[in-house]
KEFI-836028 format. One record per atom (N, C-alpha, C): x, y, z. Coordinates in steps of 0.05 Angstrom, whole numbers, padded with zeros to 5 digits, always signed. Each point is the difference from the previous one (the first is absolute). Layout:
N
XYZ/...
***
This chain:
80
-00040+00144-00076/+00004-00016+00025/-00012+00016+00023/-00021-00010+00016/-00014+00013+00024/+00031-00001+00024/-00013+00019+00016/+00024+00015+00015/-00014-00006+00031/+00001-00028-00002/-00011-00012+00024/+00026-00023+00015/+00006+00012+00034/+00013-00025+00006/-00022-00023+00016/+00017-00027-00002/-00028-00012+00008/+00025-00018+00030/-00021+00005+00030/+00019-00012+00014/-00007-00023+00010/+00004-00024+00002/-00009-00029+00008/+00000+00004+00029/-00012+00004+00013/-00013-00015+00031/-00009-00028+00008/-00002+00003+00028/-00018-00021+00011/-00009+00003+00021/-00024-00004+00006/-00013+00005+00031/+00015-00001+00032/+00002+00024+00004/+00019-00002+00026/+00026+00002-00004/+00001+00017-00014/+00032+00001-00011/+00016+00025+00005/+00004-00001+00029/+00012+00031+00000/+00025+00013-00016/+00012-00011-00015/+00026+00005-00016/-00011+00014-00023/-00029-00013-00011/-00007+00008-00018/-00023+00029+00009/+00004+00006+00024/-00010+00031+00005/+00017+00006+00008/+00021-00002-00003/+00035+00008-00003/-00008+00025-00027/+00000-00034-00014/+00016+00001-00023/-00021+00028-00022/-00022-00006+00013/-00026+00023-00017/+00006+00035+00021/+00006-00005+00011/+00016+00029+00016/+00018+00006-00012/+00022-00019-00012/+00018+00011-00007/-00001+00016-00036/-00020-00021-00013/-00011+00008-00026/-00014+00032+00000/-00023+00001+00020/-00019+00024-00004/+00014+00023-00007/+00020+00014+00018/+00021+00023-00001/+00004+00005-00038/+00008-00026-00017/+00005+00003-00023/-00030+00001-00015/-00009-00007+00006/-00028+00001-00019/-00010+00028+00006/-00001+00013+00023/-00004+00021+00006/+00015+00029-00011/+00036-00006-00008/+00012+00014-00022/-00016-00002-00031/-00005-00027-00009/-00001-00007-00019/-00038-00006-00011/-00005+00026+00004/-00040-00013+00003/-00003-00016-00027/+00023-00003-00012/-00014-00013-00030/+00001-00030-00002/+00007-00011+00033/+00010-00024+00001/-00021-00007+00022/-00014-00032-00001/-00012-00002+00017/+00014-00030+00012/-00024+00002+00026/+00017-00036+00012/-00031-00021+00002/+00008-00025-00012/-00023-00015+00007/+00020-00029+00018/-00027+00001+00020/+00014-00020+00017/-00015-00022-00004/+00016-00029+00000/-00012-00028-00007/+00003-00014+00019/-00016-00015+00011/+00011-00011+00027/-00008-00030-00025/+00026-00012+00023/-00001-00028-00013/-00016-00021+00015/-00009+00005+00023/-00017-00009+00018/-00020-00026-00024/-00004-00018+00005/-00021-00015-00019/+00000-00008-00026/+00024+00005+00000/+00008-00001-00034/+00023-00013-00019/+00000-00028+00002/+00017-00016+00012/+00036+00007-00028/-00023+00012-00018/+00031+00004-00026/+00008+00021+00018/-00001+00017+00011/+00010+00020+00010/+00015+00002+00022/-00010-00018+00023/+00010-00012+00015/+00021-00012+00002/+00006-00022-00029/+00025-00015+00002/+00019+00018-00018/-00004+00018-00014/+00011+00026-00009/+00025+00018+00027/-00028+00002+00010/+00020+00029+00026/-00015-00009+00020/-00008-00026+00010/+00000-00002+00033/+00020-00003+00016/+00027+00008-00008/+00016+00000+00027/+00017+00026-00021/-00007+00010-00013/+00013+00034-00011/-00015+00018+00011/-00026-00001+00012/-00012+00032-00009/+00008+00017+00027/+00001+00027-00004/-00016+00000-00018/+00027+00008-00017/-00021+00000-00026/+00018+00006-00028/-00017+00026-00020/+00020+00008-00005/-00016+00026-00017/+00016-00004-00032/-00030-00005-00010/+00013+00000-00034/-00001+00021-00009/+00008+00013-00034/-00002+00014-00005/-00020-00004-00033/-00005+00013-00012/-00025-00001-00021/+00014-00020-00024/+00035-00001-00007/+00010-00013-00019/+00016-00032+00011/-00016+00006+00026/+00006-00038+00012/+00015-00001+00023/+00022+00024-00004/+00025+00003+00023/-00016+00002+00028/+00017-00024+00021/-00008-00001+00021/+00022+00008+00014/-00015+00009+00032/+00029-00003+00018/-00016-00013+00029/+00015-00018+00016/-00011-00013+00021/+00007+00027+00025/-00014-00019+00023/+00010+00024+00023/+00031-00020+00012/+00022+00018+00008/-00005+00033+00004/+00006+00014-00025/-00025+00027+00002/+00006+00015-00018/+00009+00021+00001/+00010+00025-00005/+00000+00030+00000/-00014+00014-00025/+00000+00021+00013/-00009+00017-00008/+00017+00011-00030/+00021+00001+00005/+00011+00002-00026/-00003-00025-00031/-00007-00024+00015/+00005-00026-00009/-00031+00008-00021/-00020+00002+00020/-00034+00008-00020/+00003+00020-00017/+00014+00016+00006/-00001+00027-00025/+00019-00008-00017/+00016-00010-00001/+00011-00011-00023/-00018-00023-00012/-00015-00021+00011/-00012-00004-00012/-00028+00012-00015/-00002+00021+00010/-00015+00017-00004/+00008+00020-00035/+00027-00003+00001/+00006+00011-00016/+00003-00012-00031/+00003-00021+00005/+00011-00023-00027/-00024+00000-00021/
***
């Protein structure tokens, strides 16, 4: 299983440069873990998915968490 979190955006979304501030700190403990960000912008499955959640940070085995998040909340998903 790749050791990637992936976080749902959308254009102009300051919560979700919240929410990637609050991720980096752990990716930066953890270099073996990376973050890819998806903006849902244009993309209409995705959209009706998490257009009124994001942002949302999944984790590589499906587990999601909406905002608000902490910091403790990602490394545990981090951990599973």
């Amino acid at each position: 299983m790749s050791k990637t979190l992936t976080l749902y955006t959308g254009a102009h979304c300051h919560l979700c440069d919240q929410a990637k501030a609050l991720i980096e700190p752990l990716l930066n403990q953890a270099a073996e873990w990376q973050l890819e960000i998806v903006s849902i912008t244009g993309n209409d499955e995705l959209q009706a998915k998490y257009g009124v959640r994001i942002p949302v940070v999944a984790a590589p085995n499906g587990e999601e968490k909406g905002w608000p998040f902490t910091q403790g909340q990602v490394k545990r998903l981090m951990d599973v």
